[in-house]
N, C-alpha and C positions, 0 to 999 in steps of 0.2 A: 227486249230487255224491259221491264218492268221500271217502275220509278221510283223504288226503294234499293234498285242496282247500286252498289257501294263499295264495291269489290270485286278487282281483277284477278282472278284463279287462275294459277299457270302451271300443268301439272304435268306427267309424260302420261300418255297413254293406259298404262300398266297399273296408273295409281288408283286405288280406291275409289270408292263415289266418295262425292262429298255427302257432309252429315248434312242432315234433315234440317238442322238448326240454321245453318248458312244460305240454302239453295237459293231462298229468296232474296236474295243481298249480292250473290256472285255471278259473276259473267265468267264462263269457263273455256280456257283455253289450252290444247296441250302443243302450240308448235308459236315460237317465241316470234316468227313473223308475220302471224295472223294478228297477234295478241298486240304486234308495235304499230301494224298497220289500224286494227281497230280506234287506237288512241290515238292515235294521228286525224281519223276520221272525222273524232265528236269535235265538236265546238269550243274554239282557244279557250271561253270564260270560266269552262268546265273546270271546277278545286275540287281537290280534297279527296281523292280519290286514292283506295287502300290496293296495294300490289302484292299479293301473298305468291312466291313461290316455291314448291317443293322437290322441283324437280334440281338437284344439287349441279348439274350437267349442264345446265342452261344459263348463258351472260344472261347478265343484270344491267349490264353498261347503258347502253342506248335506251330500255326501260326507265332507269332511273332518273335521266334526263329531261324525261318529258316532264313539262309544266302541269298535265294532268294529274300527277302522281304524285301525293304527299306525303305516303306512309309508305315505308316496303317491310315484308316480314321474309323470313328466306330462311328455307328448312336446308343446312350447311350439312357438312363431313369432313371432317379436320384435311381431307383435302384441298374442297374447294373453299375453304374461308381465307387460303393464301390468294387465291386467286376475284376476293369479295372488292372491289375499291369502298375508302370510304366515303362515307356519304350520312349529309345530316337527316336522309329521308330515311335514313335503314332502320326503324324500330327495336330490330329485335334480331340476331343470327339464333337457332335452335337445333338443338343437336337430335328431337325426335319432334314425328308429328302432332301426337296427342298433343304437348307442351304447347305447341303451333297455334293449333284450334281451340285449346280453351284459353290463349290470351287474346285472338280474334274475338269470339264469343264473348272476351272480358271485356274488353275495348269498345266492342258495340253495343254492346247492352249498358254501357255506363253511362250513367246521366251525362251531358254535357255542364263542365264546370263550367263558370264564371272568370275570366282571366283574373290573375293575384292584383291586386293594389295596393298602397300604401300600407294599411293595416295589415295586410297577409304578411307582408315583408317584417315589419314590427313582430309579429308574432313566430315568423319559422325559427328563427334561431330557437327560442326558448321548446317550440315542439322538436327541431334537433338535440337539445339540451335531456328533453323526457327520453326522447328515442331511445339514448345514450345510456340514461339511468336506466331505464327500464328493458335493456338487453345484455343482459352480463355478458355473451359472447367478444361484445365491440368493446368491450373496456380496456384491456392491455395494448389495443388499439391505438384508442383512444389517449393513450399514457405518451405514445411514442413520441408528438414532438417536444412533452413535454422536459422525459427525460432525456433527450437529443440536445435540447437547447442545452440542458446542466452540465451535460459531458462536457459541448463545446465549448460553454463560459471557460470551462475548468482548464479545458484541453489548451485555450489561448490566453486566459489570463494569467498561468501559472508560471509558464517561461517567461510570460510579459513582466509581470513581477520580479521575476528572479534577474531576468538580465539588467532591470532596472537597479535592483539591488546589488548587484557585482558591479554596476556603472558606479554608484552613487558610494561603493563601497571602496573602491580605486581612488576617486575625488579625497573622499576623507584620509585613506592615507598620506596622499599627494599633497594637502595640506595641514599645518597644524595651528593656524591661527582659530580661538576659539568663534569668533566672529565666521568667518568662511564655513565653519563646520555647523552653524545653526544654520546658517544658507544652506548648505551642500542638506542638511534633515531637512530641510522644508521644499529643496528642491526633489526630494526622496519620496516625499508624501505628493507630492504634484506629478512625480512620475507613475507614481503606483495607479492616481485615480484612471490616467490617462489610458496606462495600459489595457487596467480595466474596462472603459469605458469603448474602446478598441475592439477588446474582444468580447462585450455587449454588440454592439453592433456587426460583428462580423457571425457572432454566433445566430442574432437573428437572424443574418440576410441567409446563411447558411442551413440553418434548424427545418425551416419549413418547404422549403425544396428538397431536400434528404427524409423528409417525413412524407411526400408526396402520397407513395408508393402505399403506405398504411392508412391515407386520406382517402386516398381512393378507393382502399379495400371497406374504409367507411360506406364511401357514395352509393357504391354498390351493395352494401350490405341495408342501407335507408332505399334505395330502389328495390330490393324484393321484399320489403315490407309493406311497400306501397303499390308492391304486385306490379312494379313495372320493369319490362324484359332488359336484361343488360345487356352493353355493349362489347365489341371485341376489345381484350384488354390492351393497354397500349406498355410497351418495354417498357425498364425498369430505367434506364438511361433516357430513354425519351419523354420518358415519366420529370425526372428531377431536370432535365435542360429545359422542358416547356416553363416548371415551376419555378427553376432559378431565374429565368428571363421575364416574367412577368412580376415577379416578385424585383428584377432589379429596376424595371419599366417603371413601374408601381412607384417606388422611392424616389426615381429621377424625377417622376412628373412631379410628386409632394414637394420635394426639395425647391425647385423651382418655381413652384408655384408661393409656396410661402414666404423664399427669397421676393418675390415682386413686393408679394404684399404686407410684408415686415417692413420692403422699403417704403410701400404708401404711406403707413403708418408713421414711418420716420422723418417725413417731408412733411404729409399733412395727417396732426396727430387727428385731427378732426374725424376724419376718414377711420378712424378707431369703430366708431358705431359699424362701420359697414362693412370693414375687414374682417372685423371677431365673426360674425355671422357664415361671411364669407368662407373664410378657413373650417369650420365647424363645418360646413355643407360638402367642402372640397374633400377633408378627411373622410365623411362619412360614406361618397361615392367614391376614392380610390379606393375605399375599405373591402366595400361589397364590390366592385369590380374584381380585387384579388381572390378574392373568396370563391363567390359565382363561375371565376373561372374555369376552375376544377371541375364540377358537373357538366359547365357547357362545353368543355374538350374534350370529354367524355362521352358527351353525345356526338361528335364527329362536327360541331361548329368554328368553321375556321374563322380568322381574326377579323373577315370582311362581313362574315353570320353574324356574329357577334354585335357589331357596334350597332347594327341597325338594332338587334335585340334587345339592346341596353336603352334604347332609342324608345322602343314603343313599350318598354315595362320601366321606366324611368322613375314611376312611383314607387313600386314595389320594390327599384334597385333603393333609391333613400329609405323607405323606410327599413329593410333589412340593414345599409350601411347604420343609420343612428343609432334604431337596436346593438348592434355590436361595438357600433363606438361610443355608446354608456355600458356596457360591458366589459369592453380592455380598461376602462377607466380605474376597475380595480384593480390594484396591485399585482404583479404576476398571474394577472389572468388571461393574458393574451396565447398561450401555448395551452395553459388547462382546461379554454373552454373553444379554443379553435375549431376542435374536434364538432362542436356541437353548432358552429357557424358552418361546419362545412354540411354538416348534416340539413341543416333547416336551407341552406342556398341550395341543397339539392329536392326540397319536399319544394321550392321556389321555381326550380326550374320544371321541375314532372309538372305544376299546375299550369305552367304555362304551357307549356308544348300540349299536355293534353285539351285545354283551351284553345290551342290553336286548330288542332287535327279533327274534331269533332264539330265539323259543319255540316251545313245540308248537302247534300251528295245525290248527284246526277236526279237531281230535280223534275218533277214533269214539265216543268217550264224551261228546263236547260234541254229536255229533249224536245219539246217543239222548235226550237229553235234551227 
């Protein structure tokens, strides 16, 4: 094996040669117990190493596990993709080979990025934002939580209303003192805002969990712009329970968190300098937590991938959070420009994972070893 070996080839027998472009780079296997035993072989410190299989016949299970193995691509058949588990190494399922080979070929011929930081983060929203404009395909997309949310305002604030006003409307006949009946109109207008304010809040927590499903058709549609291979798609149900749970997670932590520190403020108002700061920070990372969610569940990141990820891109999560939360800042723009937060948390997360996967590989120094 050579020292520019980069690349584990798992193929059946029958399959093609590989192309001229790879051979230098691939270690070629076609029987899946030579190919587990080989990586059991090399040396634990051994990363980063790319698993390409084509043969659709062949588990991935016990492959995928090794610590060796950072990247899988796996050439599928709407057979075997039931039988794929998920996994955050899986790059790319592909329904033909050619599609296979020139995104191998793309992947390693691409310079190594530089992981995102602070400034990357500041700036993806607004490149999601261009993305947005400048693909009219994404735009009716784009619209849906917008008008999602206007249905739902509508759909709860209007019996809100109305039962309000048959309550208030019973009261005034019930009495006719003129005094009680200025009460009973002022308690009429205090119920109105209330109900309103009700069905704001429930149409929010509601709006963006039921728009998941077209957020995502976003994600993906900013991933083959950026030429990076999609993932299996996830149900349309397990689509909006993921969204409504993290969206309700989202709110409990904020809730509580600023309950503490309204009460700092309340005890010692001094503590004002440190709180404002404080809450402004807080907001800006549950922001981009909810947001970035989306893409990295979509890469197949469960909740325990996650925190560590938020962990070592913690720059790049604030500064996409503050970006965005001087953004909601304007008036109704929290649903009309969402679309374009989920867009730029996804050009957020492709920089990082390809930052990550893009190391030295099987090194001459790893092979002396």
């Amino acid at each position: 094996m050579s020292s520019n070996t980069n690349i584990i080839w798992l193929q059946s027998n029958q399959d093609e040669p590989i192309t001229y472009e790879l051979r230098s780079h691939v270690a070629l296997f076609d029987n899946e117990d030579a190919c587990y035993q080989f990586l059991c072989s090399l040396s634990p410190t051994i990363r980063g190493l790319t698993l390409v299989v084509t043969d659709p016949t062949i588990s991935t299970d016990r492959l995928i596990k090794l610590k060796q193995i950072s990247i899988v691509y796996i050439l599928s058949s709407s057979i075997s993709k039931s039988h794929i588990k998920s996994s955050a190494k899986i790059h790319g399922l592909f329904d033909d080979k050619k599609t296979l080979i020139e995104q191998v070929l793309t992947d390693l011929n691409r310079r190594k990025p530089s992981e995102p930081g602070f400034l990357t983060g500041i700036i993806s929203p607004f490149q999601g934002f261009y993305f947005i404009l400048t693909t009219s395909s994404t735009w009716s997309r784009a619209l849906v939580p917008a008008i999602l949310f206007t249905l739902l305002l509508f759909l709860f604030a209007i019996p809100g209303v109305w039962a309000m006003h048959i309550l208030t409307n019973r009261l005034i006949q019930k009495y006719s003192s003129r005094f009680i009946r200025v009460g009973i109109w002022l308690l009429r207008f205090v119920l109105y805002i209330v109900a309103i304010c009700l069905s704001l809040i429930i149409a929010l927590l509601t709006a963006q969990p039921l728009s998941s499903p077209a957020l995502e058709s976003l994600i993906r549609a900013q991933e083959r712009h950026l030429k990076y291979p999609n993932r299996p798609e996830e149900s349309f149900c397990s689509s909006i329970w993921r969204s409504l749970r993290v969206a309700v997670i989202s709110m409990l932590i904020s809730f509580v968190i600023f309950i503490i520190l309204t009460s700092i403020e309340f005890f010692l108002p001094p503590a004002i300098i440190i709180t404002t700061p404080l809450k402004f920070l807080t907001t800006a990372f549950i922001i981009a937590y909810d947001i970035i969610d989306y893409p990295l569940s979509l890469h197949l990141l469960g909740v325990r991938e996650r925190i560590p990820w938020f962990k070592h891109y913690i720059w790049a999560t604030l500064g996409f959070g503050f970006a965005m939360e001087i953004i909601f800042l304007i008036p109704g723009a929290f649903f009309l420009l969402l679309p374009s937060g989920i867009c730029g948390a996804t050009r957020l997360v492709v920089a990082a994972e390809r930052a990550s996967i893009h190391q030295p590989l099987l090194s001459s120094k790893d092979e002396s070893t």
